[in-house]
C-alpha positions as CSV (number, residue, x, y, z in Angstrom):
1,X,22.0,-41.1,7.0
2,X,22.3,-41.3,3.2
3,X,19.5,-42.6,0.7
4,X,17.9,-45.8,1.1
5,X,18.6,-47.4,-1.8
6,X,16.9,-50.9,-1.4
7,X,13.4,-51.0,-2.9
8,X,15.1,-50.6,-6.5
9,X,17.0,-53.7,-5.6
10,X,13.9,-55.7,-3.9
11,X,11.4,-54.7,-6.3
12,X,11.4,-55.4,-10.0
13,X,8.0,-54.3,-10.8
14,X,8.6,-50.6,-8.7
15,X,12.2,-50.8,-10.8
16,X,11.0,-50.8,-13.6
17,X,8.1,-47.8,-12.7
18,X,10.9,-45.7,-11.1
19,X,13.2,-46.0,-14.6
20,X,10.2,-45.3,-16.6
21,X,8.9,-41.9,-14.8
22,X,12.2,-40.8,-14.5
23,X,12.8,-40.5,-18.2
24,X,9.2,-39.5,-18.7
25,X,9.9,-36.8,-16.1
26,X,12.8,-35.5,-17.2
27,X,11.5,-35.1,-20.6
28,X,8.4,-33.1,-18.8
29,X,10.7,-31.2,-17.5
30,X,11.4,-30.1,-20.9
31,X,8.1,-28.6,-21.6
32,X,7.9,-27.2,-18.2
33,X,10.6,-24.6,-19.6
34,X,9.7,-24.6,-23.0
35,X,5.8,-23.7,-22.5
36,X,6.5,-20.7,-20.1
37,X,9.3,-19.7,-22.4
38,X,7.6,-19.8,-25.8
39,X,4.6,-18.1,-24.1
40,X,6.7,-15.1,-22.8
41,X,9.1,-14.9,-26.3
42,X,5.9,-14.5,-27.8
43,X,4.0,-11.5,-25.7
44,X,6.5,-10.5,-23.6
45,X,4.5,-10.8,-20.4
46,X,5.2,-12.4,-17.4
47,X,0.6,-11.8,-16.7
48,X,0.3,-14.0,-19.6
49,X,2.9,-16.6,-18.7
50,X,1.3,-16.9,-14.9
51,X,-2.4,-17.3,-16.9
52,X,-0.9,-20.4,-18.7
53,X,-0.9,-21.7,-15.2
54,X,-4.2,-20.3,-14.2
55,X,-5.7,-22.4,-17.3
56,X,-4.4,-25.4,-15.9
57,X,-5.7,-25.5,-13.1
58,X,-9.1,-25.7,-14.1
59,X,-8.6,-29.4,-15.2
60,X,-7.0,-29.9,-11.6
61,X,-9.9,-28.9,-9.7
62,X,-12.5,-30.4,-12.0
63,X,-10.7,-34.1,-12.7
64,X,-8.7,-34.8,-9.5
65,X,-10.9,-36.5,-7.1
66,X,-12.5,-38.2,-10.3
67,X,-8.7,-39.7,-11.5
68,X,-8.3,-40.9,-8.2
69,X,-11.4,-42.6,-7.6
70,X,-10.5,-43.7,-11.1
71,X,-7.2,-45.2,-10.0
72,X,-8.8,-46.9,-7.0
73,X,-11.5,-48.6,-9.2
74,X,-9.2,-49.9,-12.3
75,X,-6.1,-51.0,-13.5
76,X,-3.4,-48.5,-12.4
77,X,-1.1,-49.9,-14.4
78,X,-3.3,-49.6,-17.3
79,X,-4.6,-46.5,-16.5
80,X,-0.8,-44.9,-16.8
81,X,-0.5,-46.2,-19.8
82,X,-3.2,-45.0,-21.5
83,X,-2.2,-41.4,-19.4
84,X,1.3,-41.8,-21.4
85,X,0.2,-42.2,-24.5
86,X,-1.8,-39.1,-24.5
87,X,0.3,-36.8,-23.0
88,X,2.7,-38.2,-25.7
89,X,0.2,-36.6,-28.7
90,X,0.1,-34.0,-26.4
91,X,4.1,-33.1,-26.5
92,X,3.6,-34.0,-30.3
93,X,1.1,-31.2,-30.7
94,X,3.3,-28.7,-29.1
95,X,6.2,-29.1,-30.8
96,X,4.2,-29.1,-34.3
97,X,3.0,-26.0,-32.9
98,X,5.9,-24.5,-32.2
99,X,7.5,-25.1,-35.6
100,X,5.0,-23.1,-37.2
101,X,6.2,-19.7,-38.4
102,X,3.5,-18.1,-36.3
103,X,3.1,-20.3,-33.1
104,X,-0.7,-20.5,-31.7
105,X,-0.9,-18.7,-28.3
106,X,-4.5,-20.4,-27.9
107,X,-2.9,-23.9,-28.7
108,X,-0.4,-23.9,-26.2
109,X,-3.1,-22.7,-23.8
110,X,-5.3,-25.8,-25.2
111,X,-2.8,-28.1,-25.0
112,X,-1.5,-26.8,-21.3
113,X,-5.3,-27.9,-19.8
114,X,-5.3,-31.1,-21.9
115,X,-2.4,-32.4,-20.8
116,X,-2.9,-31.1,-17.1
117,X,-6.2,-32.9,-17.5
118,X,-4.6,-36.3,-18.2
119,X,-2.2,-35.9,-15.2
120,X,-5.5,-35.1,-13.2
121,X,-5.6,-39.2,-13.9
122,X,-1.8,-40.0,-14.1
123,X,-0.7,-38.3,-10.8
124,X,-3.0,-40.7,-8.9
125,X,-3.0,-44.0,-10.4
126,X,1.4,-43.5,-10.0
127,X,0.9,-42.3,-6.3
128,X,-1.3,-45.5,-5.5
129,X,0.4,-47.7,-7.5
130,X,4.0,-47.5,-5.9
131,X,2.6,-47.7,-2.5
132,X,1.2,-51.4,-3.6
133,X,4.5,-52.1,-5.3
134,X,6.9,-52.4,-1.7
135,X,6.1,-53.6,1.6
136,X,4.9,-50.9,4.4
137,X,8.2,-50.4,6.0
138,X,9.7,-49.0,2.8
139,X,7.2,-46.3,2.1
140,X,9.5,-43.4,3.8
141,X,12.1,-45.0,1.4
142,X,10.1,-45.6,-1.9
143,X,9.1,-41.2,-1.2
144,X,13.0,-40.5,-0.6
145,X,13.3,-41.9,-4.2
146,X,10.1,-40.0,-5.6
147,X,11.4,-36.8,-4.5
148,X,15.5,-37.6,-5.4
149,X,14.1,-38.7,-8.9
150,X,11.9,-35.3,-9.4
151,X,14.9,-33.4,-7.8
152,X,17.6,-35.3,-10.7
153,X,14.6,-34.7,-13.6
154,X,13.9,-30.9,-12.3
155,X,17.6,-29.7,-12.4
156,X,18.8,-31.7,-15.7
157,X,15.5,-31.1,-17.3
158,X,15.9,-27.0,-17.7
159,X,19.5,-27.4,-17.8
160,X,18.7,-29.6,-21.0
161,X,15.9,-27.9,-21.9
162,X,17.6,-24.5,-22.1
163,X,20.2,-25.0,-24.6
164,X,17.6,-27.3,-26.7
165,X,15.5,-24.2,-26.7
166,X,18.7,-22.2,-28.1
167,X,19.5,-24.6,-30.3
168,X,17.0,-25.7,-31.9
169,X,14.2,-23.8,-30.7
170,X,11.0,-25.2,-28.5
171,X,9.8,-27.4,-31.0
172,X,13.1,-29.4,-30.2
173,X,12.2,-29.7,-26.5
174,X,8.2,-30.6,-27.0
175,X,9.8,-33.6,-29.4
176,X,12.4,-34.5,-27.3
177,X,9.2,-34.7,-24.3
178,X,6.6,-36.7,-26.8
179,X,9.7,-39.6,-27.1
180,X,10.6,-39.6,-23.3
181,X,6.8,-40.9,-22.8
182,X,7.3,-43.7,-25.3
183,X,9.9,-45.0,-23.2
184,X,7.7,-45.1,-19.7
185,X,5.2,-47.0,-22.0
186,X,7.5,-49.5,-22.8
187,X,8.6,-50.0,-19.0
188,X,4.9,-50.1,-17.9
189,X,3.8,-52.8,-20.5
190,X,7.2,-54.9,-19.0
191,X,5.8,-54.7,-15.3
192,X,3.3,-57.5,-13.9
193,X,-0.8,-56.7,-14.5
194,X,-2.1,-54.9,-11.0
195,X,-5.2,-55.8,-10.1
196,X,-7.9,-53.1,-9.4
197,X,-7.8,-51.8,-5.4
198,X,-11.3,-52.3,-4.7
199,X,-14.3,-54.1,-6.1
200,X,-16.8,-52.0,-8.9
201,X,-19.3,-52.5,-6.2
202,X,-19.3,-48.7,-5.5
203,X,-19.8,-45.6,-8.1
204,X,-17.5,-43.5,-8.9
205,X,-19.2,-40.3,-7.3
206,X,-19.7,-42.4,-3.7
207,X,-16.3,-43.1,-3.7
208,X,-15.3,-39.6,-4.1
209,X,-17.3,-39.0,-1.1
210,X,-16.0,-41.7,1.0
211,X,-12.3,-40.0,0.2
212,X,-13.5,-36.5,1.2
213,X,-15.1,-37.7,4.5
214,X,-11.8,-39.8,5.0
215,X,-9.7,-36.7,4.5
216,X,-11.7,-34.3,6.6
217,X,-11.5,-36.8,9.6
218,X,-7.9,-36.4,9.7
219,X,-6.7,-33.5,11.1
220,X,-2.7,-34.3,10.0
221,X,-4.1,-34.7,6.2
222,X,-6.1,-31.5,6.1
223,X,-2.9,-29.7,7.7
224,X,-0.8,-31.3,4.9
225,X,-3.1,-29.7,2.0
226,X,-3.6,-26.0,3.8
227,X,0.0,-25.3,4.7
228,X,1.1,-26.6,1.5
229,X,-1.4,-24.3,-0.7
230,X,-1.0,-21.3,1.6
231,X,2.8,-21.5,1.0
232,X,3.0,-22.2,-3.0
233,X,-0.4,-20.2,-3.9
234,X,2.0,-17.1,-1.6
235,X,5.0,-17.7,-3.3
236,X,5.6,-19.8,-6.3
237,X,7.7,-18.1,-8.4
238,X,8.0,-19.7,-11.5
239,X,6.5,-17.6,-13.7
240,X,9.2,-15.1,-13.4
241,X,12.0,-16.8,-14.4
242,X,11.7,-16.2,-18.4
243,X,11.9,-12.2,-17.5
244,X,14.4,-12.3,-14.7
245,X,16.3,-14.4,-17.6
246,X,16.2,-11.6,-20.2
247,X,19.3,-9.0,-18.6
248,X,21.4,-12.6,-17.2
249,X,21.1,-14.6,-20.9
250,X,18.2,-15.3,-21.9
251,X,17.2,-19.2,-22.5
252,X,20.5,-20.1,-20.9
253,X,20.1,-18.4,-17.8
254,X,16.0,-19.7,-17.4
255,X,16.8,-23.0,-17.7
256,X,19.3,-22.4,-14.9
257,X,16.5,-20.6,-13.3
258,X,13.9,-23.7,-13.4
259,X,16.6,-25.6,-12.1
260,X,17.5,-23.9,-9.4
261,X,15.3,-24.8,-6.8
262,X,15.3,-28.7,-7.7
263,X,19.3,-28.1,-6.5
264,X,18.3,-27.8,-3.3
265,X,15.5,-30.5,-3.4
266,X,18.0,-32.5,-4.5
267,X,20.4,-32.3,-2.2
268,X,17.6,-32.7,1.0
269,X,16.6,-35.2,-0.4
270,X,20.2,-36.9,-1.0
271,X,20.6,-36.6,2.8
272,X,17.2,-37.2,3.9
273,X,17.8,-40.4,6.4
274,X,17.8,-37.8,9.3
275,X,14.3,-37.5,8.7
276,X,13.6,-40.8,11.0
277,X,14.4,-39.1,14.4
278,X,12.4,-36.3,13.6
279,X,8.8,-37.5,15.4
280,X,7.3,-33.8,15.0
281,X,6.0,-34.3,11.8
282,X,3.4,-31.3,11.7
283,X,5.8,-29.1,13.2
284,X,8.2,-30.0,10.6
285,X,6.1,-29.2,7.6
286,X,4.9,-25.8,8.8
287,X,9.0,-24.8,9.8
288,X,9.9,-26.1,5.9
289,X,7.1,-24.0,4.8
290,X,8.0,-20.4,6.3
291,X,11.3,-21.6,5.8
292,X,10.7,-21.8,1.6
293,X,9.1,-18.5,1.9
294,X,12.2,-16.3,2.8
295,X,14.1,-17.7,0.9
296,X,12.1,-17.2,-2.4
297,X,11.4,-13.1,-0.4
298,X,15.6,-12.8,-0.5
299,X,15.9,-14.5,-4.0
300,X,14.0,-11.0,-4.9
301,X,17.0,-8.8,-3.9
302,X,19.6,-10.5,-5.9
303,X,21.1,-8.9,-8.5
304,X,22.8,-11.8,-10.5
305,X,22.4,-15.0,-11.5
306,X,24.5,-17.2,-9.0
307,X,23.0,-15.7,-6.3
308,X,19.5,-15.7,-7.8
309,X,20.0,-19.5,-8.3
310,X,21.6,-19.9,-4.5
311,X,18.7,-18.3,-2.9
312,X,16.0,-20.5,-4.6
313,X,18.3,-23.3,-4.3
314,X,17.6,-23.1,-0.7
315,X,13.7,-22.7,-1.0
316,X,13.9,-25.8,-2.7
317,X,15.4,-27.0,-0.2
318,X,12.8,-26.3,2.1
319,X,10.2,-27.3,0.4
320,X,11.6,-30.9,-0.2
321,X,12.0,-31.4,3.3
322,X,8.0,-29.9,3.5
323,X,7.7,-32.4,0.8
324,X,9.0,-35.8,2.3
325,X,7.0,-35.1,6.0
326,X,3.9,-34.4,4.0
327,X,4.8,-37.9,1.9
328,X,5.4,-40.1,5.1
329,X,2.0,-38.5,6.7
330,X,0.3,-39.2,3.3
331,X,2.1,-43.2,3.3
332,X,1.4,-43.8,7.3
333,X,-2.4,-42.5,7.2
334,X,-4.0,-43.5,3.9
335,X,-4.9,-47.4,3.8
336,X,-3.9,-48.4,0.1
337,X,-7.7,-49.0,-0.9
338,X,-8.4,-45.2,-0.7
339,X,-4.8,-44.1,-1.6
340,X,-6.1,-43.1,-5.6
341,X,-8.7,-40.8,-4.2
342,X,-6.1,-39.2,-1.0
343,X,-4.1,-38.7,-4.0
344,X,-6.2,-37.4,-5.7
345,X,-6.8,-35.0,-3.0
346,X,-3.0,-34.5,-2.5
347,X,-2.7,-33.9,-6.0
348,X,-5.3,-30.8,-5.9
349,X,-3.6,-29.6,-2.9
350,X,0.2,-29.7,-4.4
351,X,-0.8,-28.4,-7.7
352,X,-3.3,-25.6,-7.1
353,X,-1.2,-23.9,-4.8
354,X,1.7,-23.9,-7.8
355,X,-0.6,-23.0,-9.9
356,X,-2.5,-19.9,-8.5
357,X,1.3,-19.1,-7.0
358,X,2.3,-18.8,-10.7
359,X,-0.6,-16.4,-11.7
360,X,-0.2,-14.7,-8.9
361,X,3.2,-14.0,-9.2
362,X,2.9,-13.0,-13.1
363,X,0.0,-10.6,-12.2
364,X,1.7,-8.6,-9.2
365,X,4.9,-8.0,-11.6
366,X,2.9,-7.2,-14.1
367,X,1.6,-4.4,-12.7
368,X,4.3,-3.8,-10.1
369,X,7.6,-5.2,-10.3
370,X,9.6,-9.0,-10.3
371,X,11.0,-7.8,-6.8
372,X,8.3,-7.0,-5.3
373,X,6.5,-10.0,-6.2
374,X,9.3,-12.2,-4.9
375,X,9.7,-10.5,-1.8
376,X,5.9,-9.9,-0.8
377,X,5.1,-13.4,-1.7
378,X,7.4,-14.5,0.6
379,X,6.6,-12.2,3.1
380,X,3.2,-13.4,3.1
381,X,3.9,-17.2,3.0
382,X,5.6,-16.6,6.2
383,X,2.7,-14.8,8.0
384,X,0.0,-17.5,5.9
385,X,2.1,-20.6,7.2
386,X,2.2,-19.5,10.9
387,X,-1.4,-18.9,10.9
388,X,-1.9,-22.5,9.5
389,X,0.4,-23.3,12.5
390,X,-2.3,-21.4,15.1
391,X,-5.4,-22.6,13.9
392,X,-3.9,-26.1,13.3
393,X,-3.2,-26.7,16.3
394,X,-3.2,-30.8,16.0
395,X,-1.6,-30.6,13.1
396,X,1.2,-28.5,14.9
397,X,1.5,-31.3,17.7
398,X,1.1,-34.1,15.3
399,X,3.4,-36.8,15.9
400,X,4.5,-39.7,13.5
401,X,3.0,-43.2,13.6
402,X,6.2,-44.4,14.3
403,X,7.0,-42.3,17.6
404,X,7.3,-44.3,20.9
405,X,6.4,-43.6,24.1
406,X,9.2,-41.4,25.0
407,X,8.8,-39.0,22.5
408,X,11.4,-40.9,19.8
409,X,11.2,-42.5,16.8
410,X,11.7,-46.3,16.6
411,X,14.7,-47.2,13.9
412,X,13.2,-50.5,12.7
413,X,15.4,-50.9,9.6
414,X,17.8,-49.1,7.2
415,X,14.5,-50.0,4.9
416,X,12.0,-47.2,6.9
417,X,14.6,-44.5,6.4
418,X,13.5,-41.7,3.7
């Protein structure tokens, strides 16, 4: 079964949100080549590239719960706007930055944490907000869309942003960001005025609590956030790509590299219908997992680019199909009053696995090698994710919302398929 194409057609408000973030995304997509690149062209180390991640996620751990219960308490709509429009001075900043004849290391480290602390508020309010734009039954599809979009953005984006970068230089990329924002501001000041999820009744550090207590009584979300952190802080391996780049063409072949693994997303997530008749939805997330992590292990024994870019290719295949099980858990569990602060949760899980993954990846082949970083991260994702899978047990068995009695899953309408 294809894509589900219908909420874009149903929805005008979620239209325009979906044609806003996927310009704005694909013009992050930008920096997210152009930062690690300009950090290694100017020190040469793949430690220092991995620390840039490191830095961020500080903000993450200290602002995520707080953006969510801020996006369950205010105007999301709102809320992303004002998120836009400082991650837009943000891009601006960069690529002044970066025209400089001596680039500031310490700026792009500042400006890495700021704008990782405004997404600490973005990430949510967007999460919570699309769930309230469409009707239940097209959640699974409204997440097949999320992920195809980030897929599109995350292979055109390096693509784009790699021959910028050796064009033009970085500068041309953190511009080319800063005016991809203005255009999601535009489409969010078109859409309708949301009104706030819940009542002010409640402070912001009471509803933080009420989100953790939420998340811990359910096993199927806590087995979402562990496998997912044990499999990305194992084996992320991002901040390699700028010196496996360097002997297969430099700027040209990383943006290649970042792009390689949204291929695969991509293409899971072009052909993600079959994803109804699977009820195991635990099972399925833990088998993705261990899946992404030999791939990225085998990525470390090739010895050109097409085959680098095959093998990670396929982990991002994987982890898309990780991805849109842990999104329909996330859509079927979470009632929409709480869903800022789950995603604010979700949003600490997804990105401080990344991020640790990053610095540790930069670290080991600092001191070691980029082989042996790939392959023993993988190595160990495989052994981490199976241990999830034994001490998780009811998140191993965990079965869909929309399983019947026999063990199925019940087809409603072309509108529940992802």
């Amino acid at each position: 079964m294809l894509l589900n194409l219908l909420p874009l057609r149903r929805y005008r408000d979620f239209r325009l949100l979906f044609v806003g973030q996927t310009v704005s995304l694909l013009g992050s997509m930008l920096t997210y080549v152009a930062v690690p690149y300009q950090v290694y062209q100017l020190t040469k180390s793949s430690w220092l590239v991995g620390m840039v991640s490191a830095a961020q996620l500080l903000p993450v751990l200290a602002l995520g719960l707080l953006g969510g219960a801020f996006a369950d308490r205010l105007d999301r709509r709102r809320l992303l706007v004002w998120s836009e429009v400082l991650l837009t001075l943000g891009a601006a900043g960069l690529a002044v930055n970066a025209a400089r004849a001596a680039p500031s290391l310490q700026f792009i480290f500042a400006m890495a944490v700021c704008m990782q602390a405004v997404n600490a508020f973005h990430r949510p309010a967007m999460d919570a907000l699309n769930q309230k734009l469409v009707e239940p039954a097209d959640y699974g599809a409204i997440g097949a869309l999320s992920s195809l979009r980030h897929s599109m953005a995350a292979i055109l984006g390096p693509a784009i942003g790699g021959i910028l970068i050796a064009w033009g230089g970085a500068q041309v990329a953190f511009w080319a960001d800063a005016a991809s924002f203005l255009v999601s501001v535009v489409m969010l000041v078109l859409m309708r005025p949301t009104p706030a999820a819940t009542s002010a009744a409640s402070g912001h550090w009471q509803m933080i609590v009420e989100g953790v207590n939420f998340a811990r009584s359910r096993p199927e979300l806590i087995g979402t956030y562990l496998v997912d952190m044990v499999a990305m802080t194992f084996a992320f391996p991002v901040a390699l790509f700028p010196q496996m780049a360097v002997p297969w063409g430099g700027a040209h072949a990383a943006g290649m590299l970042f792009a390689s693994m949204a291929i695969g997303s991509l293409v899971m997530s072009a052909l993600s219908g079959w994803t109804v008749r699977v009820p195991r939805h635990g099972a399925a997330v833990v088998v993705a997992a261990g899946m992404w992590g030999v791939f990225v292990a085998a990525a470390g024994f090739a010895n050109n680019l097409p085959l680098a870019v095959l093998l990670l290719a396929l982990a991002g295949a994987a982890d898309m199909m990780s991805g849109l099980f842990r999104s329909i858990i996330w859509n079927e569990t979470v009632p929409n009053e709480m869903r800022g602060r789950l995603a604010g949760a979700e949003m600490i899980s997804y990105l401080t696995g990344p991020l640790l993954g990053n610095a540790r990846a930069g670290y080991v082949a600092a001191f070691t090698s980029v082989q042996f970083s790939l392959v023993s991260g993988g190595l160990l994702c495989v052994a981490g994710v199976l241990g999830c899978a034994v001490v998780l047990r009811q998140f191993w068995q965990y079965v869909g919302a929309r399983a019947d009695a026999g063990g199925g899953v019940v087809e409603t309408s072309a509108a529940d398929m992802g």
